[in-house]
C-alpha positions as CSV (number, residue, x, y, z in Angstrom):
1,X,0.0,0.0,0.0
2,X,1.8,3.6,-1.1
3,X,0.8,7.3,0.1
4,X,-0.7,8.1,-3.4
5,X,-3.2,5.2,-3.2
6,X,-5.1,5.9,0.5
7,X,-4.8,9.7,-0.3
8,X,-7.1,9.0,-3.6
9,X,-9.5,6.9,-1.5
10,X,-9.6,9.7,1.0
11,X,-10.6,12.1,-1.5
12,X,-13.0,9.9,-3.2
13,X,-14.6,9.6,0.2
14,X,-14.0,5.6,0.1
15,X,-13.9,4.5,3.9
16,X,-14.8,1.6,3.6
17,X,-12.3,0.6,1.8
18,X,-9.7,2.6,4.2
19,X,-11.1,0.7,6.7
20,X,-10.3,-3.0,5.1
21,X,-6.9,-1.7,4.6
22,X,-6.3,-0.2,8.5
23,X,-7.4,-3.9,9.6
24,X,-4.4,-5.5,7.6
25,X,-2.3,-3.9,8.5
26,X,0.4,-3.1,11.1
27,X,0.3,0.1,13.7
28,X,3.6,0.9,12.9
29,X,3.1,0.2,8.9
30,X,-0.2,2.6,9.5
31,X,1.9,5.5,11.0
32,X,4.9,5.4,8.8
33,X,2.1,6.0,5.9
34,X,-0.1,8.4,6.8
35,X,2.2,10.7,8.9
36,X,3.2,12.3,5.0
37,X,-0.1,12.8,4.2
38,X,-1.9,16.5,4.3
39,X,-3.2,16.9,7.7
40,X,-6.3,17.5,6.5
41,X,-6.7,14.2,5.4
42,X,-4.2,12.8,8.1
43,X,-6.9,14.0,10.7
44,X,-9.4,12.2,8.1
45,X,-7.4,9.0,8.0
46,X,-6.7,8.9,11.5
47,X,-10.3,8.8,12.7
48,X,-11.0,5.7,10.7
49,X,-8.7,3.9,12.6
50,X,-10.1,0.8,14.7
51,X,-10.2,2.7,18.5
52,X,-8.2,-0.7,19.6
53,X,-5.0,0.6,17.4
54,X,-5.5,3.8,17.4
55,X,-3.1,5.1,19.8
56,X,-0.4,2.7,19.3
57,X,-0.4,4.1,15.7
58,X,-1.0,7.8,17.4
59,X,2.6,6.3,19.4
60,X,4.6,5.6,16.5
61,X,4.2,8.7,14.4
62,X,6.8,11.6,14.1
63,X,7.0,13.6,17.5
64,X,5.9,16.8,14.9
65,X,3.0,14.9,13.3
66,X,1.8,13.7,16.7
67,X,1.6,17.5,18.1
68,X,-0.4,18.5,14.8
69,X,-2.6,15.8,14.8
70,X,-3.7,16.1,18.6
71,X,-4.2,19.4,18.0
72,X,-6.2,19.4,15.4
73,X,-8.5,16.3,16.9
74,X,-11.9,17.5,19.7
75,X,-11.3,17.4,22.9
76,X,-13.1,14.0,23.7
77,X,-10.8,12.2,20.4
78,X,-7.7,13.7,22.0
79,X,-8.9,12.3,25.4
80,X,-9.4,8.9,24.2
81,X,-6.0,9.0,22.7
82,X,-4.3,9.8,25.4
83,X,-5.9,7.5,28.0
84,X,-4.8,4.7,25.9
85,X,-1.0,6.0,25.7
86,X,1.3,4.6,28.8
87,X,1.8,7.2,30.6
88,X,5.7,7.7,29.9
89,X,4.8,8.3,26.0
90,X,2.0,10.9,26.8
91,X,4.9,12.8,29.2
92,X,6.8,12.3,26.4
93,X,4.4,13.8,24.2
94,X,3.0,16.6,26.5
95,X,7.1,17.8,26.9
96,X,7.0,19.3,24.1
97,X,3.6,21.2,23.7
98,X,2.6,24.4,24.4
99,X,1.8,25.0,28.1
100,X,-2.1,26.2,27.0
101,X,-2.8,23.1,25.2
102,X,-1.1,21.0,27.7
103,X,-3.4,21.9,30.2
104,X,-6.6,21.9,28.3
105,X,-5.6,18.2,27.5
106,X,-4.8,17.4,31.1
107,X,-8.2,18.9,31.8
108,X,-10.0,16.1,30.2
109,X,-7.8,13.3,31.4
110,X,-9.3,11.5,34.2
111,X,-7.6,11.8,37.5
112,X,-5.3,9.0,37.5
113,X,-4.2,10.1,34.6
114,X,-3.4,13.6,34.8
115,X,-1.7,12.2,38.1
116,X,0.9,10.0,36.8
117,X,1.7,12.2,33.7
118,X,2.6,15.4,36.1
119,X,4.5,13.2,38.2
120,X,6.7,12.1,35.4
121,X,6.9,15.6,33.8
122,X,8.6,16.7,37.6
123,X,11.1,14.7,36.7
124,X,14.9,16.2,34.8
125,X,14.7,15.9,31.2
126,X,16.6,12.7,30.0
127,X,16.6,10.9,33.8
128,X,15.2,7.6,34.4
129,X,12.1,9.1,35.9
130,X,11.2,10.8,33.3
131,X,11.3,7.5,30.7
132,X,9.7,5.3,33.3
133,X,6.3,3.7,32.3
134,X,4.1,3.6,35.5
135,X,1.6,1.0,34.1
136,X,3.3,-2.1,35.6
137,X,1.8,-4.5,38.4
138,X,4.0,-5.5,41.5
139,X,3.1,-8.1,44.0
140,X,2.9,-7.9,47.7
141,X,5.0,-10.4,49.7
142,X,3.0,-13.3,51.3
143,X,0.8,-13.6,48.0
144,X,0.7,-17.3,46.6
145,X,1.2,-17.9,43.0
146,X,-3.0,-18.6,42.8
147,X,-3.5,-15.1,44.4
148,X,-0.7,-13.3,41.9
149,X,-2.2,-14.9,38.9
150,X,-5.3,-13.8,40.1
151,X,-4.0,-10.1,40.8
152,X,-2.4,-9.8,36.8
153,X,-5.4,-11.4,35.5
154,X,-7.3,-8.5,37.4
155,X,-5.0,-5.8,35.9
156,X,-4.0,-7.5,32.6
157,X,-4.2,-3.7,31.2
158,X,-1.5,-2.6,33.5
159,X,1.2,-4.6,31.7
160,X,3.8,-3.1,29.9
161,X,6.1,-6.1,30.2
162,X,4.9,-9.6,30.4
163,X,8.5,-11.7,31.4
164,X,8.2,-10.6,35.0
165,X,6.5,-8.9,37.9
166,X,8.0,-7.1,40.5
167,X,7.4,-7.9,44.5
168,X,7.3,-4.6,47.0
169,X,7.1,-5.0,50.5
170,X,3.8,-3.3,52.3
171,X,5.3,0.4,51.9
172,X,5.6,-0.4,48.7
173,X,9.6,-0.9,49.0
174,X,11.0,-3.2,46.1
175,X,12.4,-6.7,47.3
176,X,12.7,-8.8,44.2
177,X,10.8,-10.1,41.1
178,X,9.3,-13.1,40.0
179,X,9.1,-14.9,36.6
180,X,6.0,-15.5,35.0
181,X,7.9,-18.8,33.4
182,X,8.6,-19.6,37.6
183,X,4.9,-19.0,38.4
184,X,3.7,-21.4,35.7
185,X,5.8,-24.5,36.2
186,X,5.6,-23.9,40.3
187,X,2.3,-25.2,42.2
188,X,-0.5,-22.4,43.0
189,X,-0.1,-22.9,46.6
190,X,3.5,-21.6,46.5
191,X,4.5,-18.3,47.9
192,X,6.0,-15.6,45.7
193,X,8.5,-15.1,48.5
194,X,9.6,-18.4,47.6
195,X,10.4,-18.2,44.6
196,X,11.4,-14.5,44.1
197,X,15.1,-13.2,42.9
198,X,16.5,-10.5,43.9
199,X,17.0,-7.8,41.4
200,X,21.0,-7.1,40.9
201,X,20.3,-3.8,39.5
202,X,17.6,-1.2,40.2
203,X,17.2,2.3,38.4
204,X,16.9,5.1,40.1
205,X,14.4,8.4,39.1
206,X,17.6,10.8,38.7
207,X,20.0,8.3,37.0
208,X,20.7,9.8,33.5
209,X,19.6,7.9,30.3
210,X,23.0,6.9,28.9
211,X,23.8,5.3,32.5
212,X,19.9,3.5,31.8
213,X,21.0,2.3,28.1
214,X,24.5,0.8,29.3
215,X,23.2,-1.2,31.8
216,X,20.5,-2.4,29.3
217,X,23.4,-3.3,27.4
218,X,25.6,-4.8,29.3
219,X,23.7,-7.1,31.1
220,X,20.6,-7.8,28.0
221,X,17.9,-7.0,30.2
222,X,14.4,-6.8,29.1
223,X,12.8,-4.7,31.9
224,X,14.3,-3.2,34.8
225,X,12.4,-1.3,38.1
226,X,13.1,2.3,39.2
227,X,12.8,3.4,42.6
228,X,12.7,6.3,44.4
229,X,15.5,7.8,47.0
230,X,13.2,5.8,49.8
231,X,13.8,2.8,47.5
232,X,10.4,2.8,46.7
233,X,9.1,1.0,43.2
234,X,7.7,4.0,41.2
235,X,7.9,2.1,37.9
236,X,9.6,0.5,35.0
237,X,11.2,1.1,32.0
238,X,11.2,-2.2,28.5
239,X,14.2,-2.5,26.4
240,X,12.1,-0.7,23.5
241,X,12.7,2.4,25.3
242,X,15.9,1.9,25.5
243,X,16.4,1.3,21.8
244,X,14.8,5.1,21.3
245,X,17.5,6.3,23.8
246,X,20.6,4.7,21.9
247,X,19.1,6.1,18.6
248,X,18.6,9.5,19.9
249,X,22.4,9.5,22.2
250,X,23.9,8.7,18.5
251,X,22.3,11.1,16.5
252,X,23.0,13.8,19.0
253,X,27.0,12.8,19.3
254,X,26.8,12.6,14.9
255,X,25.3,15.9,14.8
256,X,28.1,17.2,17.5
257,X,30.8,15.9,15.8
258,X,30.1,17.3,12.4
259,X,29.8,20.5,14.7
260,X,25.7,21.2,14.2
261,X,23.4,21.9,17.2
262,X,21.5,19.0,18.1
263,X,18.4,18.8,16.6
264,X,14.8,16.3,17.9
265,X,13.0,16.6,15.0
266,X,13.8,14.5,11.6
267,X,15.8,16.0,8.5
268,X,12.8,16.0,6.6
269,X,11.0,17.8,8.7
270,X,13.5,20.6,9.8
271,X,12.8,24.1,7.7
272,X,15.5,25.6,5.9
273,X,15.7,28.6,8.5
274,X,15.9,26.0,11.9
275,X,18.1,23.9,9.7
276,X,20.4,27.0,9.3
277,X,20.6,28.4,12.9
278,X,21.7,24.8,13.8
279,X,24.9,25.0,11.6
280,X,25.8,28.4,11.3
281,X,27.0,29.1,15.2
282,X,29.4,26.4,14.7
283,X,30.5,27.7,11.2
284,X,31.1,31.4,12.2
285,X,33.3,29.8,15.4
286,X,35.3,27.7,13.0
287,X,35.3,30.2,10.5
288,X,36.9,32.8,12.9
289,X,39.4,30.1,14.6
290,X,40.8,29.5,10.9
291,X,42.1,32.9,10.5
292,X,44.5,32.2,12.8
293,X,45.7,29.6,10.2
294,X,46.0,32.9,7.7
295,X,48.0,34.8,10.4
296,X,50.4,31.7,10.6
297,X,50.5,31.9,6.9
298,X,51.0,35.6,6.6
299,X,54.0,35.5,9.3
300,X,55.8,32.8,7.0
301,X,55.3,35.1,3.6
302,X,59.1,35.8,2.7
303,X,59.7,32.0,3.5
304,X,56.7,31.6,0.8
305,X,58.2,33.8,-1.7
306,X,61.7,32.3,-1.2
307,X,61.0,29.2,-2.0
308,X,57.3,29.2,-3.6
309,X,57.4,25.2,-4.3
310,X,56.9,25.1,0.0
311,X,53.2,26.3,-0.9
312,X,52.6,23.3,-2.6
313,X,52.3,20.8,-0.4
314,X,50.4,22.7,2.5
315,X,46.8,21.4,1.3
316,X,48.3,17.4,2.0
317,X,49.9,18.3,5.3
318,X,47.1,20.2,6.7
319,X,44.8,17.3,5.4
320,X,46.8,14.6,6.4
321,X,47.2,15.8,10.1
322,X,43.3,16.5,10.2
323,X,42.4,13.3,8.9
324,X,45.0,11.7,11.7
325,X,43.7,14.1,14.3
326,X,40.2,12.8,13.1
327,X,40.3,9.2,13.5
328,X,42.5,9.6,17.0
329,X,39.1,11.4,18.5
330,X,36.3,9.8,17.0
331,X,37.8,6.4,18.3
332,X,38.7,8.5,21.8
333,X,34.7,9.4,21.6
334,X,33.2,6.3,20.9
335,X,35.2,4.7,23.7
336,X,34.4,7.2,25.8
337,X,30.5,7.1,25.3
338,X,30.7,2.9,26.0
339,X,32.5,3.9,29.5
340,X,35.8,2.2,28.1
341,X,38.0,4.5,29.3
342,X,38.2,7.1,31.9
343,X,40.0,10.2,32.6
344,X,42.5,7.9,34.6
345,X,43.1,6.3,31.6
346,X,44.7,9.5,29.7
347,X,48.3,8.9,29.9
348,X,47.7,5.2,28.5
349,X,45.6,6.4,25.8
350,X,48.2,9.1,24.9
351,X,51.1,6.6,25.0
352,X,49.1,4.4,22.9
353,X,48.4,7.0,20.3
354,X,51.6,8.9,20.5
355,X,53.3,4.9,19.5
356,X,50.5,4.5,16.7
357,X,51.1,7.8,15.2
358,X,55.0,7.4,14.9
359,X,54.0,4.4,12.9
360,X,51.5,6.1,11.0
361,X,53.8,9.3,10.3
362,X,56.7,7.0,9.5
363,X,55.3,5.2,6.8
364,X,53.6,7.9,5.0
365,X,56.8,9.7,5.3
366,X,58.5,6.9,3.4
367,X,56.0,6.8,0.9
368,X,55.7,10.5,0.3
369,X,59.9,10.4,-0.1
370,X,59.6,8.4,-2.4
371,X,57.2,9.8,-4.4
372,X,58.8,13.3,-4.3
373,X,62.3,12.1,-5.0
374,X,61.2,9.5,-7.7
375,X,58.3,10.9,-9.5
376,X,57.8,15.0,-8.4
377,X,61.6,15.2,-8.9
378,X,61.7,17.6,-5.6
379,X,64.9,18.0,-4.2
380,X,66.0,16.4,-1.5
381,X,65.8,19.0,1.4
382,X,62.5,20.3,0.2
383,X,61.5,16.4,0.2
384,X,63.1,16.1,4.0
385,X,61.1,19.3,5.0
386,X,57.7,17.7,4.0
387,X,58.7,14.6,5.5
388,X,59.9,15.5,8.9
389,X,57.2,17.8,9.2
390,X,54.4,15.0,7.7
391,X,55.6,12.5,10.6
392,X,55.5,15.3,13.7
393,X,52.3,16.3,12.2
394,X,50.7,13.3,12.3
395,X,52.1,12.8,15.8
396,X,50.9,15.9,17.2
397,X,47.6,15.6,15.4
398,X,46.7,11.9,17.2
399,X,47.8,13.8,20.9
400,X,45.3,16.4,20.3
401,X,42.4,14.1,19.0
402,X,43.0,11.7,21.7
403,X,43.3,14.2,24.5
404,X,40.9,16.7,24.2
405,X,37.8,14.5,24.4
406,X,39.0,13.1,27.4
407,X,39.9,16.8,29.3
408,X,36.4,18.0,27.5
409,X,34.4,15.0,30.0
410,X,36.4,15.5,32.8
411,X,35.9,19.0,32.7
412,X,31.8,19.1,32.0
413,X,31.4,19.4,28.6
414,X,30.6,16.7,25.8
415,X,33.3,14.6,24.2
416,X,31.8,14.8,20.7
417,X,32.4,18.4,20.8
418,X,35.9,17.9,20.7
419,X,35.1,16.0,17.1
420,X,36.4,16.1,13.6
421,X,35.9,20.0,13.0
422,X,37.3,21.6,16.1
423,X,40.3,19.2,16.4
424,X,41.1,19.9,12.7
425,X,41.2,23.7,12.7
426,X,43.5,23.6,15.6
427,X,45.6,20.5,14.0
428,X,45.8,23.2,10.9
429,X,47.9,25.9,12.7
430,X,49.7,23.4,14.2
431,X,51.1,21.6,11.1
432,X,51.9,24.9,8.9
433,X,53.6,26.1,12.5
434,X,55.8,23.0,12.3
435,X,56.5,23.1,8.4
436,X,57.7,26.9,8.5
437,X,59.8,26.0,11.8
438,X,60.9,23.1,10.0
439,X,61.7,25.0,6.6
440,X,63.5,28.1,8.7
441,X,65.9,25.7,10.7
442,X,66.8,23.4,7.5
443,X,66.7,26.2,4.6
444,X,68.1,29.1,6.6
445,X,65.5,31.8,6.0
């Protein structure tokens, strides 16, 4: 089914036949269609949609498309929507909408509603608590396996995860979890307590989301609990909520490292105006730190007009060391972001990098010899020249890129700053500093 085809039966006023199609087909298939259609007809298409699907498709649409849609629903089809949402994707949702609309929404809501969503908009942006889904159902110690099943049966819509349920004391304290495979193959008689594990990790409400997604990670869980600071169970957050977190830490460190201002909303649907105010602070910056480059340049000019055939191989050396000074930080980065190093691992990262780029700047300095002796026919000091300063280039260039992501964490700011654009402009005015110094000592001028 294509965009073309339910936007010509929309207009031809054929629901029933929009109807047939919505029950074939998939929520997420639904969303990823209809979110590119007009909103006119988007609001159209959108109330055809069974009511038992209807918000999971609502949940699966573009954060833009979901703000213009529930906007442009009534009050009572908004409502609907949103009591249907777990509560962490309506906070989710309401986060970014305007504080008017938000509260005519939350008017509507029924109580418990309106209840958990405020409690998980109190939250920081991007903490555990403010991810957490509080639709989850936790046992009371003393319950037998009879009276538990009895208790999920009872709230079967509470589920968000169905490998495990969690077991709270009578304050509500967490003290373990069982399985639902344990409860099946145990007898009904059986007390939970019996067969309960203790959990070996436990979120809390203020942990950040990167500390949420490593331990997911690491340890392939499907479902942890969060607790409060009284170690009270407050709710839970699935691995599915964990992908969303990976996908959106990466984009933000991509966007970072090309140096553009983090952005939620898709390419597609960025205008040309937000897309420029994202790039051109970091342009202007790098723009201004390049002159310095010119000023290096400037101070060198009699060197230049001595011996012109110097100018030539600027472009490769500034490249080169960029390029070096490139791959030194994006693998300091990535490392950094999987918590596989730490700022007490600087000086074995630097030693490491310092020996790699000697290796690096000593065969590329062999092979550009070569090539300028053999082929360009250079002489042999202006070949020496390139090539002493192509191996300290190189050198210096991997000590930057491994260094400054590491002293950009420990002192507060994010690695992926410290990425391919910033490390080269400074990498730049280092290498033509080292091939004029170079060219001065060796060529006399």
């Amino acid at each position: 089914m294509d965009l073309e085809t339910i936007e010509k039966l929309l207009k031809e006023k054929n629901l029933t036949k929009i109807k047939e199609i919505w029950q074939e087909m998939n929520e997420f298939d639904i969303a990823e269609l209809i979110e590119d259609l007009p909103e006119n007809l988007l609001v159209q298409a959108f109330r055809l949609l069974p009511k038992s699907i209807a918000a999971d498709v609502f949940v699966n649409m573009d954060d833009e498309v979901q703000r213009n849609l529930i906007s442009a629903l009534t009050n009572k089809e908004a409502t609907l929507i949103i009591e249907d949402m777990y509560s962490d994707d309506a906070a989710d949702l309401f986060e970014e909408m305007p504080a008017v609309l938000v509260s005519k929404l939350l008017s509507n809501v029924s109580k418990e509603t309106r209840l958990s969503i405020n409690k998980l908009l109190k939250y920081p942006e991007n903490s555990a608590g403010s991810l957490m889904a509080m639709e989850y159902i936790h046992l009371k110690k003393g319950l037998t396996i009879k009276e538990s099943i009895a208790r999920i049966r009872h709230q079967k819509d509470d589920f968000v995860s169905y490998d495990s349920c969690f077991v709270t004391d009578n304050e509500r304290k967490l003290l373990g979890y069982v399985t639902i495979k344990d409860m099946l193959v145990n007898d009904l008689d059986t007390l939970i307590d019996d067969i309960m594990q203790t959990c070996e990790h436990v979120l809390t409400t203020l942990m950040d989301q990167e500390d949420v997604a490593n331990i997911f990670q690491d340890y392939d869980y499907n479902t942890l609990p969060v607790v409060d600071s009284e170690s009270r169970l407050v709710g839970i957050i699935t691995v599915d909520d964990v992908i969303d977190i990976i996908q959106e830490e990466t984009t933000e460190d991509i966007e970072k490292m090309a140096a553009i201002t983090p952005t939620d909303k898709s390419y597609m649907r960025t205008g040309i105006f937000e897309t420029w105010k994202k790039r051109i602070p970091w342009l202007l910056l790098l723009m201004i730190s390049a002159t310095f480059t010119g000023s290096i340049i400037s101070h060198f000019e009699q060197a230049l007009a001595t011996y012109v055939i110097l100018t030539a191989f600027i472009p490769m050396l500034m490249d080169t060391g960029g390029n070096a000074g490139s791959q030194a930080s994006v693998s300091v980065i990535r490392s950094l972001s999987l918590d596989e190093i730490e700022y007490k691992d600087t000086f074995k990262v630097i030693w490491k990098e310092f020996r790699v780029s000697l290796l690096c700047g000593l065969t590329l300095a062999i092979a550009n010899f070569a090539k300028l002796m053999l082929f360009d026919k250079v002489g042999f000091e202006i070949s020496l020249i390139v090539c002493l300063t192509l191996i300290m280039t190189v050198v210096v260039a991997k000590l930057i890129g491994s260094s400054l992501p590491i002293l950009a964490k420990k002192i507060g700011f994010d690695p992926a700053v410290m990425a391919s654009p910033f490390i080269t402009t400074i990498v730049d005015a280092c290498s033509l500093l080292i091939y004029f110094k170079i060219a001065s000592a060796l060529l006399g001028i």
